[in-house]
C-alpha positions in Angstrom: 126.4 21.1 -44.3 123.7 18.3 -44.9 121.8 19.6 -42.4 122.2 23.0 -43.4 121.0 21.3 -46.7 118.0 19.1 -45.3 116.9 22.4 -43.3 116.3 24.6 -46.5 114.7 21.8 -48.5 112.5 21.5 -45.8 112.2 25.4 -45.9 111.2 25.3 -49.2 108.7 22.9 -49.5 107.1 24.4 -46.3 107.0 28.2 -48.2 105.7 25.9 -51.5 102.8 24.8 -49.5 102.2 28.0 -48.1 102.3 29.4 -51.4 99.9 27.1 -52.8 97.6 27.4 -49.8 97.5 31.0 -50.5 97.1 31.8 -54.2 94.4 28.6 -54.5 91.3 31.0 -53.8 93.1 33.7 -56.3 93.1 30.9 -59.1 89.8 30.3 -58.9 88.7 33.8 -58.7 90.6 34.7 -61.5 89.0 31.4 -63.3 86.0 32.0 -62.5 86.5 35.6 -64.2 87.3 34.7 -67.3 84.2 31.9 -67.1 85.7 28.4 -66.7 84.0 27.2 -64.1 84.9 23.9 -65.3 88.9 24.8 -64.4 88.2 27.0 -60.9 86.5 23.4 -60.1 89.2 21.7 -61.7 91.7 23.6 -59.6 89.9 22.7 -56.4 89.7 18.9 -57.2 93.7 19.0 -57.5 94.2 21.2 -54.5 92.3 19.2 -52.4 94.0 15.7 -53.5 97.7 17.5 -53.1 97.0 19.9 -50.0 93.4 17.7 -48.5 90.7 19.7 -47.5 91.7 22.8 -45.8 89.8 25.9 -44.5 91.3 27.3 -47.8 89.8 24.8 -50.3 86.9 25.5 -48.7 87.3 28.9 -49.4 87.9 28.5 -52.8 84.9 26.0 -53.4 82.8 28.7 -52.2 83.5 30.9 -54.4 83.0 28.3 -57.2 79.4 27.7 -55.6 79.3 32.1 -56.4 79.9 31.8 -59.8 77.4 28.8 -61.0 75.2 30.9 -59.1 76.1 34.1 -61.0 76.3 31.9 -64.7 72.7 31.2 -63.6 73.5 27.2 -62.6 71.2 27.6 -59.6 70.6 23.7 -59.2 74.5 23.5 -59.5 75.2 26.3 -57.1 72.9 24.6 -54.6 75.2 21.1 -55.1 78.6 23.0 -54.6 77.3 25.3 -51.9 75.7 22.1 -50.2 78.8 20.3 -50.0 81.0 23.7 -48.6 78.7 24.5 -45.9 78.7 20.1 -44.8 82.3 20.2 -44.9 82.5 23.4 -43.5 80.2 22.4 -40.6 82.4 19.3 -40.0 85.0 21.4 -39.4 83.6 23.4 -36.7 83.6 19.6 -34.5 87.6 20.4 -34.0 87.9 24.1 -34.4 85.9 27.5 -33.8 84.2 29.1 -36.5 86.5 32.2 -36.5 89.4 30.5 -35.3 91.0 31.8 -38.8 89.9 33.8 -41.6 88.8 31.2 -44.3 87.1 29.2 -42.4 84.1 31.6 -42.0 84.3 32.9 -45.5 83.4 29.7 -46.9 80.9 29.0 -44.3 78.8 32.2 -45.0 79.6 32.5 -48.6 78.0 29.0 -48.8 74.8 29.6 -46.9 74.7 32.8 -48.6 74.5 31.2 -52.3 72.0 28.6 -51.1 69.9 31.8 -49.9 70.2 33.2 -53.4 69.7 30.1 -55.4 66.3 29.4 -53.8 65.0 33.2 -54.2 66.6 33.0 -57.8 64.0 29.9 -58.7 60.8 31.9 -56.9 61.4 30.5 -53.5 61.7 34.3 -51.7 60.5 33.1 -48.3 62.2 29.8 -47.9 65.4 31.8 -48.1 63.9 33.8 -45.6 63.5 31.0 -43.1 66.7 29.3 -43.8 68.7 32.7 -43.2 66.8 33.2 -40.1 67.5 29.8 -38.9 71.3 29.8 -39.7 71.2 33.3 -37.8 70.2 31.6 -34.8 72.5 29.2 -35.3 75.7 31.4 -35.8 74.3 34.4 -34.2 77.6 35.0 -32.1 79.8 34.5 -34.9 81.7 37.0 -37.7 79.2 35.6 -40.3 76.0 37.0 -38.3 76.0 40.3 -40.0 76.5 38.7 -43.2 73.5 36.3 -43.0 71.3 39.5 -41.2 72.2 41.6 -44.6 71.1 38.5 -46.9 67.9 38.5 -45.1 67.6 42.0 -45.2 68.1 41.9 -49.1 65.0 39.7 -49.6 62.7 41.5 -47.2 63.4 44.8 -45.3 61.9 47.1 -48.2 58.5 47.9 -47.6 59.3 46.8 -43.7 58.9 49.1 -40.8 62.8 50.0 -40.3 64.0 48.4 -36.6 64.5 50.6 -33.9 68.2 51.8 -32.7 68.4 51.0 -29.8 72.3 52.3 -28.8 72.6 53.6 -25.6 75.9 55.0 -26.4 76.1 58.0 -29.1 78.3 60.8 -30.6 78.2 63.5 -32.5 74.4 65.4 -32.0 71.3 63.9 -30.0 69.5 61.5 -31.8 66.6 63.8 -33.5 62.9 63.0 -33.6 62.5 61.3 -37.2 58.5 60.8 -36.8 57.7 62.1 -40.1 60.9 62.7 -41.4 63.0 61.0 -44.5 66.0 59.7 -42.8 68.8 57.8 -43.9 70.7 55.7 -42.0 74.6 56.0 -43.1 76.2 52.4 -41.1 80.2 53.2 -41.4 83.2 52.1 -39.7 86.2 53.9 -38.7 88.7 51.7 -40.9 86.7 51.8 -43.8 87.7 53.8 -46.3 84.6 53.4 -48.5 82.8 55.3 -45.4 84.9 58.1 -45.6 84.6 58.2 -49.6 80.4 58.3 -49.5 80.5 60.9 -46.8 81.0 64.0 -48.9 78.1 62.4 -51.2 75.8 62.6 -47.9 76.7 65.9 -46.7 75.6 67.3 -50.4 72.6 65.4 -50.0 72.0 66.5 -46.9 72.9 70.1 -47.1 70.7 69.8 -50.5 66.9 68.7 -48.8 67.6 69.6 -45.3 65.6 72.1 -45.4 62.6 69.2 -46.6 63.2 67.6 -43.2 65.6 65.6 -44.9 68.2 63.4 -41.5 71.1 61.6 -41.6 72.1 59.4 -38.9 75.3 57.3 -39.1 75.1 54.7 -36.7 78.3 52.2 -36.1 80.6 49.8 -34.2 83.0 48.3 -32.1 85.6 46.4 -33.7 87.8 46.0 -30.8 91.0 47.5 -32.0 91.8 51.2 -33.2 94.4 53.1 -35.6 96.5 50.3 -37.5 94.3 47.3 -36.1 95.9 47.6 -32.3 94.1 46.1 -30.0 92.0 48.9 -28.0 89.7 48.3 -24.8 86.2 50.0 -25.5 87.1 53.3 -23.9 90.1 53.5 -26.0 87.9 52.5 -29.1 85.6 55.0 -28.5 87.7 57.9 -28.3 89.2 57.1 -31.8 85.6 56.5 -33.3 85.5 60.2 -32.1 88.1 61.1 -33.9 87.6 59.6 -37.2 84.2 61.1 -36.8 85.1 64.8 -36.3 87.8 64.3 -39.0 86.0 62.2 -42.1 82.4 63.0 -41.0 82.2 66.5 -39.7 81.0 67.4 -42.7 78.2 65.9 -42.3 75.9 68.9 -40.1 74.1 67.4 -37.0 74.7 63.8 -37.0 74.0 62.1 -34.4 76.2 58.5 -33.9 74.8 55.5 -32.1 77.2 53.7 -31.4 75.9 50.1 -31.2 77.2 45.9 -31.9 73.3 45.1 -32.1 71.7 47.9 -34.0 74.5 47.1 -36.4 74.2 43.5 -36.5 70.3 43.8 -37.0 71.1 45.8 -40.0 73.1 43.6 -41.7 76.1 45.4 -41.7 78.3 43.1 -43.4 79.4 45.4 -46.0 80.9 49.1 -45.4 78.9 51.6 -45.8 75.6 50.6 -45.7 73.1 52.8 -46.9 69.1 52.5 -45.9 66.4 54.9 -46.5 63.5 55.8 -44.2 60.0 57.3 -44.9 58.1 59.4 -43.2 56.3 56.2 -42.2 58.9 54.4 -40.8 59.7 52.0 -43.8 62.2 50.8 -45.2 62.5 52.6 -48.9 66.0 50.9 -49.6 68.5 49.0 -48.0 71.6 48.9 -50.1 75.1 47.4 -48.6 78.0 49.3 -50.0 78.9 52.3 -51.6 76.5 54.5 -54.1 77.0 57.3 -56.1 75.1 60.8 -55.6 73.4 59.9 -59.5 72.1 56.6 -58.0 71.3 57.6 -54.5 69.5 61.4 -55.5 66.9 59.4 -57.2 65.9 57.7 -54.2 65.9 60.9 -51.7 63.9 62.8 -54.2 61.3 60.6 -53.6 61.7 60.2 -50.3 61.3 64.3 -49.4 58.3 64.4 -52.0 56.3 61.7 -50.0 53.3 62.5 -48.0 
């Protein structure tokens, strides 16, 4: 019976500092909502003297660096994002970046806010160069796309778009765009964001098609298929198919690449995003994540009517 006894105690103070490990980031987020950054620090402080300095804290501290950066604290965003990404980086001596999920949260998330603090006090192109140099450093890692799309934030628009270069594709050939407004739709076959935009881009479509208006909806591997199961490529493939035909057929003449690098070059972090071509080949927007067709209309309208 003492046993029996010592085992659930032990049970329970294991499940309390699960419990704890799990709703820390949660806390803060929900601190930081109602705007007291001085208690989502608080709660870090205490988290990390009870529980030390786990992938989680880390985690959390992030996203207290995110909201001195969005209360307009750059200087003190730059401190608390400073001190994730060192301890993150520490961490990586022992363990792989994506050995877990947390760790590489914090990681990027950090970076990320450093990136945006500098460009929020008028330094644009020294956040440039230090995404592009933590790209090369953690360029085959989960956080690449995420760094790529910060870069691509601060400087694709106005930029010649870069090339696809899939060798793989679904759907329709890829279509001559020389001349053409195109818009580049990046989905993925779990998101269901993607399939939410796509009947906003086959009314777009179907609406200036006829002004040489193309869509092309390049994607991914991910490495697993329906209900995150592992899948080899071949199998992966097939159920991109699928998805495609069923969310996306809607969507006349699409071609698919169908492509880890083009997507990776494009920043596709977030799901869907959306960039906009002109007829010279520049970038008119790049915009990570899901628009509206009041918001995104705009944008083609001007596209179609440019010489």
């Amino acid at each position: 019976m003492k046993r029996l006894t010592m085992a659930l105690g032990l049970c329970v103070v294991l499940a309390a500092g699960t419990l704890a490990q799990t709703t820390i980031v949660a806390d803060v987020r929900t601190a930081i909502g109602a705007r007291d950054l001085a208690g989502a620090a608080a709660l870090v402080d205490k988290f990390r003297k009870e529980h030390g300095t786990t992938a989680e804290a880390l985690e959390a501290l992030s996203w207290v660096g995110r909201g001195e950066l969005a209360a307009g604290n750059n200087d003190r965003a730059t401190t608390v994002s400073q001190e994730t990404r060192e301890l993150a980086v520490a961490m990586l001596a022992k363990r792989p970046l994506d050995a877990d999920t947390h760790l590489p949260v914090a990681l990027g998330a950090a970076i990320e806010t450093e990136a945006k603090a500098l460009a929020a006090t008028g330094q644009r192109a020294a956040a440039v160069l230090y995404l592009q140099q933590q790209v090369a450093r953690y360029k085959d890692t989960s956080i690449r796309g995420r760094l790529q799309k910060n870069i691509n934030l601060l400087s694709l628009e106005g930029q010649p778009a870069p090339a696809l270069n899939a060798s793989e594709h679904l759907g329709a050939p890829m279509p001559d765009t020389k001349g053409r407004p195109v818009m580049l739709f990046f989905w993925a076959h779990w998101c269901s964001d993607c399939k939410a935009e796509a009947p906003i881009v086959a009314a777009l479509q179907e609406a200036y098609r006829d002004r040489g208006f193309v869509v092309i909806g390049p994607t991914r591997r991910y490495g697993y298929a329906a209900a995150g199961k592992d899948a080899t490529p071949a199998q992966e493939i097939t159920y991109i198919d699928t998805i495609r035909q069923q969310y996306y057929g809607t969507i006349k003449d699409m071609a698919v690449p169908v492509s880890n690098e083009d997507a990776l070059g494009y920043g596709m972090d977030a799901t869907p995003t959306i960039v906009l071509v002109d007829r010279r080949g520049n970038v008119a927007l790049y915009h990570p994540g899901q628009m509206t067709r009041d918001e995104l209309e705009p944008y083609i309208r001007k596209l179609v009517a440019g010489s």
